[in-house]
py3Dmol code that shows the C-alpha trace and the ligand (Angstrom):
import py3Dmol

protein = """\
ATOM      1  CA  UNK A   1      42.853 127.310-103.269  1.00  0.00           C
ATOM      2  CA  UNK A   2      40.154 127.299-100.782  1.00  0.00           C
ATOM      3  CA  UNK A   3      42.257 126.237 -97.967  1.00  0.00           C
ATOM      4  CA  UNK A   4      44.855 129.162 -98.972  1.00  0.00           C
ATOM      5  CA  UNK A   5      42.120 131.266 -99.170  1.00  0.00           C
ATOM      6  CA  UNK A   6      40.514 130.620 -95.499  1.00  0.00           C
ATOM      7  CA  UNK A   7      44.203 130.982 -93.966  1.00  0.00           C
ATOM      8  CA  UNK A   8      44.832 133.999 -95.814  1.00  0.00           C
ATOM      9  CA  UNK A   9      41.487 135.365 -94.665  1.00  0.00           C
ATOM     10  CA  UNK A  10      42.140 134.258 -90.518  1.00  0.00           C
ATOM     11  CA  UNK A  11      45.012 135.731 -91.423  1.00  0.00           C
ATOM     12  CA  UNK A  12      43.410 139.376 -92.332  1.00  0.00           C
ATOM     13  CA  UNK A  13      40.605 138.996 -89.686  1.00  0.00           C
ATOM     14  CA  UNK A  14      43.292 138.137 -87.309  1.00  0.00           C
ATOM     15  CA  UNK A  15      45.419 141.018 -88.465  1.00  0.00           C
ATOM     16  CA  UNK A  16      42.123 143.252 -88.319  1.00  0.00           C
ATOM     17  CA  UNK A  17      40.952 142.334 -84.796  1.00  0.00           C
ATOM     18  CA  UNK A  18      44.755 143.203 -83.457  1.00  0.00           C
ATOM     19  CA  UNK A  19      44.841 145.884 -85.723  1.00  0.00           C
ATOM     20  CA  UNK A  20      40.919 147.033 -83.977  1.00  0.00           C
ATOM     21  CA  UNK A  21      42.234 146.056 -80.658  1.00  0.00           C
ATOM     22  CA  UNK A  22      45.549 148.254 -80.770  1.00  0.00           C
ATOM     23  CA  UNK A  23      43.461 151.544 -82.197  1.00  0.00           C
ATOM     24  CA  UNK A  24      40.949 150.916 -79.829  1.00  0.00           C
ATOM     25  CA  UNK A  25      42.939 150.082 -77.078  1.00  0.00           C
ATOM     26  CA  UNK A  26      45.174 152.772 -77.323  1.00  0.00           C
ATOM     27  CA  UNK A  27      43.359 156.356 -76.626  1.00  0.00           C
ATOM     28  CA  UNK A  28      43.200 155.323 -73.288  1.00  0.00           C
ATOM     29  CA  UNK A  29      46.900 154.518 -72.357  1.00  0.00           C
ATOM     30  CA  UNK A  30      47.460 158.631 -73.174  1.00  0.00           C
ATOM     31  CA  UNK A  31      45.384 159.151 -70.499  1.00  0.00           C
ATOM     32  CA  UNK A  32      46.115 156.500 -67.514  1.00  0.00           C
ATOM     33  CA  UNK A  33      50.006 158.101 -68.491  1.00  0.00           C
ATOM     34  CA  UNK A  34      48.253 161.503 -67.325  1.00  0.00           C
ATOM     35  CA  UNK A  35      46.611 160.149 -64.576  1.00  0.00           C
ATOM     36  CA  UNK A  36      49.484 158.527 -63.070  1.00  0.00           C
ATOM     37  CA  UNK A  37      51.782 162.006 -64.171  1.00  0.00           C
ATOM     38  CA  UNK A  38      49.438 164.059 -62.073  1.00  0.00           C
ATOM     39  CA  UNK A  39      49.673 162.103 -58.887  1.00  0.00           C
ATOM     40  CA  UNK A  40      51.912 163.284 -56.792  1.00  0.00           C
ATOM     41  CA  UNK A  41      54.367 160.046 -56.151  1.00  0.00           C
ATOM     42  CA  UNK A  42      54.311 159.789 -60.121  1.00  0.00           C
ATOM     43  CA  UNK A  43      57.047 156.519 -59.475  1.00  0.00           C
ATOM     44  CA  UNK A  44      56.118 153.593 -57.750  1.00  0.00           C
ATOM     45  CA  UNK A  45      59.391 152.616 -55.444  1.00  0.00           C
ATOM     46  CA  UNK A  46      61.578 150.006 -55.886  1.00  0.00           C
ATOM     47  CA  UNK A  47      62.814 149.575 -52.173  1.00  0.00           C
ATOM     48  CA  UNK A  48      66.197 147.622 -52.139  1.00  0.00           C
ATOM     49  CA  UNK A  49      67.589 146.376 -48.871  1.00  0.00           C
ATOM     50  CA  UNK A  50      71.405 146.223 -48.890  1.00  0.00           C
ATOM     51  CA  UNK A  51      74.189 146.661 -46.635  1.00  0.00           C
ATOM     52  CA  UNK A  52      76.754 149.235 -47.550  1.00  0.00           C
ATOM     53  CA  UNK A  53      79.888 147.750 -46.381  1.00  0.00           C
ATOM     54  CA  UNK A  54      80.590 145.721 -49.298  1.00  0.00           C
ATOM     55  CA  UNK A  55      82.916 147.262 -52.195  1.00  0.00           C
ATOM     56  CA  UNK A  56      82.698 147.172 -55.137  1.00  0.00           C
ATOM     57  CA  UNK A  57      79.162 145.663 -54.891  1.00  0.00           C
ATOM     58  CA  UNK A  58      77.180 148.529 -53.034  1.00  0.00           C
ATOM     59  CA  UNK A  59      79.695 151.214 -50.798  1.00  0.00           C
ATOM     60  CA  UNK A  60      79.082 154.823 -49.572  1.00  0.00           C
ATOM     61  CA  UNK A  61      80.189 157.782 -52.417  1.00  0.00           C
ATOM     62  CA  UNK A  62      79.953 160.360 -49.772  1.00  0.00           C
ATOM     63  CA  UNK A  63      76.328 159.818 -48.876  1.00  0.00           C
ATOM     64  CA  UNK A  64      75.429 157.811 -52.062  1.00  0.00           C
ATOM     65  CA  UNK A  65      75.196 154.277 -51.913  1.00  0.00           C
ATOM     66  CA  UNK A  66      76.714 153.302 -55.287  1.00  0.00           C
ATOM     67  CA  UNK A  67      78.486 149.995 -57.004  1.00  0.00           C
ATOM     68  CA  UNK A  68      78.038 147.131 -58.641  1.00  0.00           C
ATOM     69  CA  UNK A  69      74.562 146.157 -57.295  1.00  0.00           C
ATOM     70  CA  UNK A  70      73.377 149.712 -56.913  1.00  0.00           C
ATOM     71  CA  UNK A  71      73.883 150.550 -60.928  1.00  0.00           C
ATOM     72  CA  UNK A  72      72.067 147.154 -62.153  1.00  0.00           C
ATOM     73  CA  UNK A  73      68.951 147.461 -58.986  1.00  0.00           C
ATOM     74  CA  UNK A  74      69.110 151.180 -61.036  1.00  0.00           C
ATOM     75  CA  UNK A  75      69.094 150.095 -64.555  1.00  0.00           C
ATOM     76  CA  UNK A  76      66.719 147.000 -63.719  1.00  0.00           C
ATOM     77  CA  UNK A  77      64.523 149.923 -61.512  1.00  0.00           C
ATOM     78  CA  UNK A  78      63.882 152.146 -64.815  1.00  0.00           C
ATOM     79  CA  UNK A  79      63.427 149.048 -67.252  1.00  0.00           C
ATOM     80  CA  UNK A  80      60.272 148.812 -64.779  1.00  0.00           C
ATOM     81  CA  UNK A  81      59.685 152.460 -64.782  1.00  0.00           C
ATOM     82  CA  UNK A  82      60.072 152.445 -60.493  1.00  0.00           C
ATOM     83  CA  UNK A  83      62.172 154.691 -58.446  1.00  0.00           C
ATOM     84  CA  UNK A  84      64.899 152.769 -57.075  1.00  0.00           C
ATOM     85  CA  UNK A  85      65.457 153.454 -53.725  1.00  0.00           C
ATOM     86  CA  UNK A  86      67.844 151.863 -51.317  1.00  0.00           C
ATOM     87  CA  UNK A  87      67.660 150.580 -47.630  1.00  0.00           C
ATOM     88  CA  UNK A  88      71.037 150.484 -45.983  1.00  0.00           C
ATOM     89  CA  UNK A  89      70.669 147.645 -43.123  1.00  0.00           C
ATOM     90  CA  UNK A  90      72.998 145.079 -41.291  1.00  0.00           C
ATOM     91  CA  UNK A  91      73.283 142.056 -43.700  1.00  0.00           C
ATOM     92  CA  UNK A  92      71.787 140.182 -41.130  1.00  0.00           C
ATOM     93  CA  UNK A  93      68.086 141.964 -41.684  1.00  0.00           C
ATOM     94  CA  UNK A  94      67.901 142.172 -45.234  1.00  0.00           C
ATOM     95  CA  UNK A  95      65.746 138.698 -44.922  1.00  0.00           C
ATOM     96  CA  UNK A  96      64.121 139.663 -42.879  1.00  0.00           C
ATOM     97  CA  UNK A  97      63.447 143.040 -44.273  1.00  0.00           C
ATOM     98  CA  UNK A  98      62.066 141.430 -47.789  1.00  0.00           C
ATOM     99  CA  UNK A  99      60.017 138.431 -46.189  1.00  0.00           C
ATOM    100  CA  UNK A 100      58.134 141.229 -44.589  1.00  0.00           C
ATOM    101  CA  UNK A 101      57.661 143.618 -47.209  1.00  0.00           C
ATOM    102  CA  UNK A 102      59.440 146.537 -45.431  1.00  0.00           C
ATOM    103  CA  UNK A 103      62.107 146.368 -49.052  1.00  0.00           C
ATOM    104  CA  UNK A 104      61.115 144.824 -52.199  1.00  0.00           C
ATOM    105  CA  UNK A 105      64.297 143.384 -53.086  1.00  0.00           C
ATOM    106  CA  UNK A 106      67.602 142.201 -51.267  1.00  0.00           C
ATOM    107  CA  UNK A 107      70.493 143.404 -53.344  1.00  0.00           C
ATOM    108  CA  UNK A 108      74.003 142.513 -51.440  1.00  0.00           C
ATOM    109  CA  UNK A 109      76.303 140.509 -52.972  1.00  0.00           C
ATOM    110  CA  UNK A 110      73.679 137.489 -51.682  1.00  0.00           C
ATOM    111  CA  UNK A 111      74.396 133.714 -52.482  1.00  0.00           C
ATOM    112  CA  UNK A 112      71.712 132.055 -53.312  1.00  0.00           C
ATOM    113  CA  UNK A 113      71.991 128.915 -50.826  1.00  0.00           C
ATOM    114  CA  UNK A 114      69.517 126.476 -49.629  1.00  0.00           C
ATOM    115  CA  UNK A 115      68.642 127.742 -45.923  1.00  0.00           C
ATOM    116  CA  UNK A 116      68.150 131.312 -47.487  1.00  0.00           C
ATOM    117  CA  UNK A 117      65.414 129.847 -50.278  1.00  0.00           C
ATOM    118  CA  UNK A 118      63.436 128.188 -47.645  1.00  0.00           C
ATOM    119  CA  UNK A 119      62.682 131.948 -46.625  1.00  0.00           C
ATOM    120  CA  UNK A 120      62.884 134.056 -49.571  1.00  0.00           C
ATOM    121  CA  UNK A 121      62.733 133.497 -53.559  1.00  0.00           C
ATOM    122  CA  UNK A 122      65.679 134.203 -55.741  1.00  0.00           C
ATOM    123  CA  UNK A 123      66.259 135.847 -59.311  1.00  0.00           C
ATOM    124  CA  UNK A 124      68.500 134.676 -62.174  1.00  0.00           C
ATOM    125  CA  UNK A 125      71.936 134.848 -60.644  1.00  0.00           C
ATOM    126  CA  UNK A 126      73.805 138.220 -62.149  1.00  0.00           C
ATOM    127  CA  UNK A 127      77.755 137.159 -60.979  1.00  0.00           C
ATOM    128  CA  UNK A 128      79.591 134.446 -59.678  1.00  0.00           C
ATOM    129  CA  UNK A 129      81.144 134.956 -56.037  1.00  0.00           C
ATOM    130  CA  UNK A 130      83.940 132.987 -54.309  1.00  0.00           C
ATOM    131  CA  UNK A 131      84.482 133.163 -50.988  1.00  0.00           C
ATOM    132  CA  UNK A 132      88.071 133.562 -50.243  1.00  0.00           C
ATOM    133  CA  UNK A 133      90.999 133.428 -47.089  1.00  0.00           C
ATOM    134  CA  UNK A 134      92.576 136.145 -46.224  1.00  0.00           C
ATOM    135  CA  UNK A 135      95.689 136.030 -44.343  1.00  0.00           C
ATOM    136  CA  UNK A 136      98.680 138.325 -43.176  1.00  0.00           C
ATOM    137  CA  UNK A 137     101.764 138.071 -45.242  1.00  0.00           C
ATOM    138  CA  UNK A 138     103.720 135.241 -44.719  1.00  0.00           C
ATOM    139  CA  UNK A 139     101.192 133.374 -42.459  1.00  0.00           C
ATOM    140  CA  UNK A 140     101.024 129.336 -41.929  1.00  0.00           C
ATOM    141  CA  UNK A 141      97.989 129.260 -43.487  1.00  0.00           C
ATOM    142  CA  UNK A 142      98.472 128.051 -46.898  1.00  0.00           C
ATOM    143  CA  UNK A 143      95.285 126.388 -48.206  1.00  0.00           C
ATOM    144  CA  UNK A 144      91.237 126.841 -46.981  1.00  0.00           C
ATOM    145  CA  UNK A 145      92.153 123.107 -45.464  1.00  0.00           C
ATOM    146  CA  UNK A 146      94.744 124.857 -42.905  1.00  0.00           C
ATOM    147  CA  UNK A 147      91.906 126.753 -41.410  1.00  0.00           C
ATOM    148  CA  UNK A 148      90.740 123.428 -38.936  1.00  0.00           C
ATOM    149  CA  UNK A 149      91.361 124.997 -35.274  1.00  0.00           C
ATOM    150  CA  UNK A 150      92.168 128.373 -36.199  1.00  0.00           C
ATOM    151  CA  UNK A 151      90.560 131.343 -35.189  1.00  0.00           C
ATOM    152  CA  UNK A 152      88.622 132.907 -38.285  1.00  0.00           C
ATOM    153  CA  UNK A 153      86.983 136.766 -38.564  1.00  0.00           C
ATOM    154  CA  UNK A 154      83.817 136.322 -40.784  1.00  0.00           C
ATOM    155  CA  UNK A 155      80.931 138.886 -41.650  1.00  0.00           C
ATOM    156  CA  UNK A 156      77.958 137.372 -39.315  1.00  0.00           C
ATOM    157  CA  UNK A 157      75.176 135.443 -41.160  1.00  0.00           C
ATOM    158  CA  UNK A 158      76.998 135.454 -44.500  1.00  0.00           C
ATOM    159  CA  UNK A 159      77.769 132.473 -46.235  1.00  0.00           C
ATOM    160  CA  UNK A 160      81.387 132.211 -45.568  1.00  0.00           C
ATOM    161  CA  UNK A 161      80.421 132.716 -41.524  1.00  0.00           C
ATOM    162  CA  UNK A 162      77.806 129.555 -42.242  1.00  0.00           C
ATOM    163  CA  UNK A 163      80.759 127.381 -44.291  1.00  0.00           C
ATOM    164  CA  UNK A 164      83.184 127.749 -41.735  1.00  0.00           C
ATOM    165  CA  UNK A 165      80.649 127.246 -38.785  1.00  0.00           C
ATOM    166  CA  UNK A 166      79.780 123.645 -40.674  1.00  0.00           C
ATOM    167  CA  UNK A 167      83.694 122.916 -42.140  1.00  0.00           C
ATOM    168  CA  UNK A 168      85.628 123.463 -39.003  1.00  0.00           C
ATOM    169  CA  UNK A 169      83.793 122.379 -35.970  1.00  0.00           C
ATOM    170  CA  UNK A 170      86.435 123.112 -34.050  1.00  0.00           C
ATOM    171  CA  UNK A 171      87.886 126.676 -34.997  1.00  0.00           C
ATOM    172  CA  UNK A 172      87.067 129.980 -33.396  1.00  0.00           C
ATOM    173  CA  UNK A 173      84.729 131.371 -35.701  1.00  0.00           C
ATOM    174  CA  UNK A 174      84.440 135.439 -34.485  1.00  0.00           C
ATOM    175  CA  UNK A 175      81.454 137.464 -36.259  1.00  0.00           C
ATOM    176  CA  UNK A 176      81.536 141.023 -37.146  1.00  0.00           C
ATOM    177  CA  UNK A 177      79.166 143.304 -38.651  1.00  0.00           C
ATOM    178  CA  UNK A 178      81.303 144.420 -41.407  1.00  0.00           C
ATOM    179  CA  UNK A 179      84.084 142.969 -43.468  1.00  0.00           C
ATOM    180  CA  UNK A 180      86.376 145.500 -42.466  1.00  0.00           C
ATOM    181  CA  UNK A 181      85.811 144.935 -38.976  1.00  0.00           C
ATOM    182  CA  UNK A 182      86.999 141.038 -39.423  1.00  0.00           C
ATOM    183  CA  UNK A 183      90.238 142.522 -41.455  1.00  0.00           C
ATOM    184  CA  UNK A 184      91.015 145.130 -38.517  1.00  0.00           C
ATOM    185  CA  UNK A 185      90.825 142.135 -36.441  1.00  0.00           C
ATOM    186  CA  UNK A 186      92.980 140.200 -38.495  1.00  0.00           C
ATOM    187  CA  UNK A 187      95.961 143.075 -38.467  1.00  0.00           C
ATOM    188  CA  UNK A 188      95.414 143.232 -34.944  1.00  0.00           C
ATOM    189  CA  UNK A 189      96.084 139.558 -34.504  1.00  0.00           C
ATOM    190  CA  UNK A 190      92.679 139.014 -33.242  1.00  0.00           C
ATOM    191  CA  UNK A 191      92.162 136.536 -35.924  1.00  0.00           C
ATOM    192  CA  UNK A 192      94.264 134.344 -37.833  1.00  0.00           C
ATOM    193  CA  UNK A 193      92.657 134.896 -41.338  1.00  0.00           C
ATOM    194  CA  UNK A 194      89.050 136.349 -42.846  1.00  0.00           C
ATOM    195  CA  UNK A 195      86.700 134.412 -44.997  1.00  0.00           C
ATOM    196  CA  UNK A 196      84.968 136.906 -47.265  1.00  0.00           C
ATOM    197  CA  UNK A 197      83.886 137.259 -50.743  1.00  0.00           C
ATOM    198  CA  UNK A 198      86.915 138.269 -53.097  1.00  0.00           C
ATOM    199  CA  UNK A 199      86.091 141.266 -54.579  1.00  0.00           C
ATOM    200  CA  UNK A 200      85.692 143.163 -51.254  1.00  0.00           C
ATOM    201  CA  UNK A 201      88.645 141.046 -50.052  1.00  0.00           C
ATOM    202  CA  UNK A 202      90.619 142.340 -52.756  1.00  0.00           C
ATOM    203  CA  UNK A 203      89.341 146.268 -51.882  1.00  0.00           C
ATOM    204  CA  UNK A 204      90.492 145.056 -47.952  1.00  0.00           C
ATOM    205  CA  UNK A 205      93.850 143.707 -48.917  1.00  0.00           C
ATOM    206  CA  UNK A 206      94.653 147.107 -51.455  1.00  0.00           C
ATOM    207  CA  UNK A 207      93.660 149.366 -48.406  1.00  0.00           C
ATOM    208  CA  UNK A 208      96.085 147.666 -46.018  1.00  0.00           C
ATOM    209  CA  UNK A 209      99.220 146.993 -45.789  1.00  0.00           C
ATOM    210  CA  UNK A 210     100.692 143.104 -45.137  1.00  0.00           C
ATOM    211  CA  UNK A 211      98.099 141.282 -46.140  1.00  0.00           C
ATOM    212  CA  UNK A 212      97.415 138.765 -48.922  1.00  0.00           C
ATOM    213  CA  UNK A 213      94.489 136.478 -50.735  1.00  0.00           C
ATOM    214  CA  UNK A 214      95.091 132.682 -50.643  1.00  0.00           C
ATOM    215  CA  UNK A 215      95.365 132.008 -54.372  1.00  0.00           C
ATOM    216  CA  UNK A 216      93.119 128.519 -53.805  1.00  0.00           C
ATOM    217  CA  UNK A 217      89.432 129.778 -53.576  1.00  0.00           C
ATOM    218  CA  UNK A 218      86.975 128.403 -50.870  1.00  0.00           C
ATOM    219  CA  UNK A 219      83.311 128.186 -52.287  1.00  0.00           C
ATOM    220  CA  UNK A 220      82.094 129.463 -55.832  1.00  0.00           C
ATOM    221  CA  UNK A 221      79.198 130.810 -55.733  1.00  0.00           C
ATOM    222  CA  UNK A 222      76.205 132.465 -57.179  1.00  0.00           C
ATOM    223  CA  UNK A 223      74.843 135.922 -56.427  1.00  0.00           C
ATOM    224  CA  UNK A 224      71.175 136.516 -57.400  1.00  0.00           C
ATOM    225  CA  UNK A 225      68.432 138.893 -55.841  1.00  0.00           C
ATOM    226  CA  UNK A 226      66.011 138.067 -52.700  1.00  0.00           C
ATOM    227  CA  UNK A 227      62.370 138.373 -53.253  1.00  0.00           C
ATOM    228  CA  UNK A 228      59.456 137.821 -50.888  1.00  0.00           C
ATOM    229  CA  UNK A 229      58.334 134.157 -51.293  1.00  0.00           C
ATOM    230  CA  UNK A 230      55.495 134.084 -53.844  1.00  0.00           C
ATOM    231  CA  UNK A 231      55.871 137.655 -55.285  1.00  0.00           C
ATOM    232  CA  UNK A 232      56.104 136.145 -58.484  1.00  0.00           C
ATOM    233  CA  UNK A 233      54.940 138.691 -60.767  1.00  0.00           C
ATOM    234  CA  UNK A 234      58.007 140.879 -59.358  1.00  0.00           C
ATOM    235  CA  UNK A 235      60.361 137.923 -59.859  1.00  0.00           C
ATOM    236  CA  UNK A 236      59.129 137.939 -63.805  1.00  0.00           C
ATOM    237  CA  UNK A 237      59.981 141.469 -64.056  1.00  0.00           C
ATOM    238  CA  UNK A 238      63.059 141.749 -62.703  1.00  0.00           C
ATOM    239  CA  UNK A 239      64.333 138.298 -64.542  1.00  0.00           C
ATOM    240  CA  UNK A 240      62.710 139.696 -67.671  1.00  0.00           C
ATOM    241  CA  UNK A 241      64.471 142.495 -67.066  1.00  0.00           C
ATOM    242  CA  UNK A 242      68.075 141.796 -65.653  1.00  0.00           C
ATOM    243  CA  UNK A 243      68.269 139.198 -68.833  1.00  0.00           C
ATOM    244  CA  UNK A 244      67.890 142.047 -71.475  1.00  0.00           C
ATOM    245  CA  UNK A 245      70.561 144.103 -69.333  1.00  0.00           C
ATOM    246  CA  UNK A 246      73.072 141.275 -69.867  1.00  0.00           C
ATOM    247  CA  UNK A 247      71.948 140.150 -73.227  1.00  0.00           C
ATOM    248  CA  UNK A 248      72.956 144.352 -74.390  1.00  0.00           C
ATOM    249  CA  UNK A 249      76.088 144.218 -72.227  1.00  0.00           C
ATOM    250  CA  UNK A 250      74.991 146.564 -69.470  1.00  0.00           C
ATOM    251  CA  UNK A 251      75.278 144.364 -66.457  1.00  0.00           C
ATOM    252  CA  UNK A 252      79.545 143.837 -67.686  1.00  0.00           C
ATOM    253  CA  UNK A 253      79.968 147.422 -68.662  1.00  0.00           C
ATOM    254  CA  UNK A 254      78.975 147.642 -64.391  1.00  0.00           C
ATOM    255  CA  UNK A 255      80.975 145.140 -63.899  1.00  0.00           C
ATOM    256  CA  UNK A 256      84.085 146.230 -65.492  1.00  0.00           C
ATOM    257  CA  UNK A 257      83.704 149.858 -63.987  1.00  0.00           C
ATOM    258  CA  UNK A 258      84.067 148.578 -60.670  1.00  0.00           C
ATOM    259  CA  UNK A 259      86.655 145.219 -61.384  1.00  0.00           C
ATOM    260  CA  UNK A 260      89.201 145.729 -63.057  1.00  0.00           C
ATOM    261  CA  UNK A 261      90.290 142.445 -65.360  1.00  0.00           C
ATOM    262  CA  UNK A 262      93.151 140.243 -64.219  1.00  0.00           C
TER     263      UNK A 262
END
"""
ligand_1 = """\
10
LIG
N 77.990 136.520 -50.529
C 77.924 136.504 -49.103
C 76.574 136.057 -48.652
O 75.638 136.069 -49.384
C 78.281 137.842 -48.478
C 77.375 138.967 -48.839
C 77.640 140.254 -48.071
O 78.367 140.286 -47.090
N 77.063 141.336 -48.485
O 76.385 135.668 -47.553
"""
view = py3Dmol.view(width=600, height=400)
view.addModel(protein, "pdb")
view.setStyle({"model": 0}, {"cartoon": {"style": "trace"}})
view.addModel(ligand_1, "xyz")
view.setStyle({"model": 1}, {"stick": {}})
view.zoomTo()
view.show()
């Protein structure tokens, strides 16, 4: 009886002192709400570096940068109650960008990969990305494993650029700024075929005629979100944050507006 007692009474106190704790605590959270409502930049930003060339992930809407990783870097931007606001850069300098605190995030379609976490920190991946071959219709090239001694249009400093560099030695690797610079090259018969993520493949190959995807995939791989190294508390939040949007289903609905199913 005793023993039930004492628990039962921690129990109360404990319940009290919360209780005391929330009534005191809360008159003042009113107030820091006002303060913050009558400054003038009420939202702290949440800066994402990104590079715009890369449908459906993040493309211009006339002068709107939307997609896939625009509408989660949104949702994830009010779950934290920031203003989401988005750098358009060269992939290249996104890195760059976030190591030196000029964006707080790198949203892009980015693989997490082993040379890029020596720099920067990653979140919880959100997809899964394959890097695939394009080719024109009808082309030798069969299989990734044809690609030895070819010459091959990549997106510079992406991960299907750093594959091919390491796989093939000995084929012409040619680097573009934009995906759709590599697949101009490739109708042009600049290039014999384009490594590049599938989904913006896909978007490539529906906007031009005579091409086609190699049905074997090259790499799987993961996309997750770039943080400075260290900014930890930012990493919490936006895990914290971009788990709850899958657990409800909001990162697939995004999904599934911009890819259709197979
Ligand atoms: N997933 C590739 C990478 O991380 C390509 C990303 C991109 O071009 N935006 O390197």
């Amino acid at each position: 009886m005793k023993i039930y007692s004492r628990i039962m009474a921690a129990v109360v106190i404990g319940t009290m002192v919360f209780a005391t704790g929330c009534s005191s605590t809360k008159p003042t959270e009113p107030a820091k709400t006002e303060e913050k409502a009558a400054d003038a930049t009420a939202k702290e930003e949440l800066v994402m570096a990104t590079n715009a060339a890369f449908p459906p992930y993040e493309f211009y809407e006339g002068t709107d940068v939307v997609g896939i990783d625009a509408e989660i870097a949104a949702a994830i931007a009010e779950k934290l109650g920031m203003e989401l606001k988005i750098e358009d850069m060269e992939f290249g300098s996104i890195i760059t960008a976030v190591q030196g605190g000029k964006a707080d995030m790198g949203m892009a379609g980015m693989t997490v990969n082993e040379e890029r976490l020596v720099n920067v920190d990653f979140s919880n991946s959100y997809a899964t990305g394959y890097q695939v071959v394009i080719v024109k219709n009808g082309s030798e090239i069969k299989t990734p494993d044809d690609l030895a001694n070819k010459s091959i249009g990549v997106q510079e400093s992406t991960t299907g650029d750093i594959y091919i560099t390491d796989d093939y030695p000995n084929a012409d690797v040619q680097r573009y700024n934009k995906g759709t610079e590599a697949v101009q090259a490739l109708i042009q018969g600049k290039v014999d075929a384009v490594v590049i993520d599938r989904e913006p493949a896909k978007v490539f190959v529906e906007q031009n005629e005579g091409l086609e995807i190699l049905p074997t995939e090259y790499v799987v791989e993961e996309y997750a979100i770039a943080l400075a190294k260290g900014n930890t508390e930012l990493l919490e939040k936006i895990n914290k944050a971009l788990e709850e949007l899958k657990a409800d289903g909001t990162v697939q609905t995004i999904i599934d507006k911009y890819i259709s199913a197979e």
